[in-house]
N, C-alpha and C positions, 0 to 999 in steps of 0.2 A: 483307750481303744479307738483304731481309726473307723472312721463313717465308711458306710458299705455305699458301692459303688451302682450306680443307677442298675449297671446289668447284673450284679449281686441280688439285687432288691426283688429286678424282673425275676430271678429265678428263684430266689426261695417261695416267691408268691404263685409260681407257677407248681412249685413241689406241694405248695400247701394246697391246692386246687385239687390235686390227681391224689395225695394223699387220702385226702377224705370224702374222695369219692364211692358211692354207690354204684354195687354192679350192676352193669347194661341188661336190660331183657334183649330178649331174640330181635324185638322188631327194633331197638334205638340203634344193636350192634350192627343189623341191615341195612338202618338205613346210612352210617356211620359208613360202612361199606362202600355202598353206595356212591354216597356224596364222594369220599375217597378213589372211587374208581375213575368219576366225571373230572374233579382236579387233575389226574395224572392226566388222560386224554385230552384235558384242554390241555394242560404242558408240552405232550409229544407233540399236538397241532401248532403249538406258539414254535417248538425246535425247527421247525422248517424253516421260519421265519430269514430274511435276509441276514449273514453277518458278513462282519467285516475284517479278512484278516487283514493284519501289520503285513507289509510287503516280506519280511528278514523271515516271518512266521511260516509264511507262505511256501516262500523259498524253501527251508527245513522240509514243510509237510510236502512238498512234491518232489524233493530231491533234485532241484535248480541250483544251480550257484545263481547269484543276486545278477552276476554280468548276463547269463543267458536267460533270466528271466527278462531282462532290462530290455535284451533285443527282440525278444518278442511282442514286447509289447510296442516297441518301435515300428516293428515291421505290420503290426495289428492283428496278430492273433490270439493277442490277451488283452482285455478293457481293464486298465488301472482306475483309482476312484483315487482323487486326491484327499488327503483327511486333515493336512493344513499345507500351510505354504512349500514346505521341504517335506512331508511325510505323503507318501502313498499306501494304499493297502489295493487289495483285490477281495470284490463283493461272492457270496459265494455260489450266485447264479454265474456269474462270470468265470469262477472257477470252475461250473461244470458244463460252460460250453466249450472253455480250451481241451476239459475231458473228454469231452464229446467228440470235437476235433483229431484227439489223440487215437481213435481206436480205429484199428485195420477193418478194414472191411473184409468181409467171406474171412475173420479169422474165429 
């Protein structure tokens, strides 16, 4: 029989935890609740956070070919962020000031 594999291990030990466990009263499932509610709202606060797309990504999500994103940022109405030597991306405050730019006025 071959040896079970570290994430094997973590899971059966994690099955054997929930298996025999005792059911929650009112106030442990509240506060379970609870604490579950304050996790997810610090997550939606963390998603706002800066990212970074891949320049190729980018391009895709805004419907650019790669040559007319290239010239706008030439021209400077898009801020690139270098990520190494040969790789750029764009941050995505940067991506919604070019939004920002984009939109007609009185439309």
């Amino acid at each position: 029989m071959l040896p079970n594999t570290r994430r094997e291990s973590e899971h059966r030990q994690r099955k054997r935890k929930t298996s025999a466990s005792v059911p929650e009263t009112e106030q442990e499932r509240a506060a379970r609740l609870t604490k579950e509610r304050e996790r997810r709202a610090q997550q939606r606060a963390q998603s706002s956070a800066l990212v970074v797309h891949p320049f190729k990504e980018w391009c895709v999500l805004r419907g650019l070919s790669e040559a007319n994103a290239r010239r706008l940022i030439a021209c400077g109405r898009l801020k690139a962020t270098h990520l190494s030597e040969r790789r750029i991306g764009i941050r995505s405050d940067h991506d919604q000031e070019y939004l920002d730019s984009c939109v007609r006025v009185g439309a």
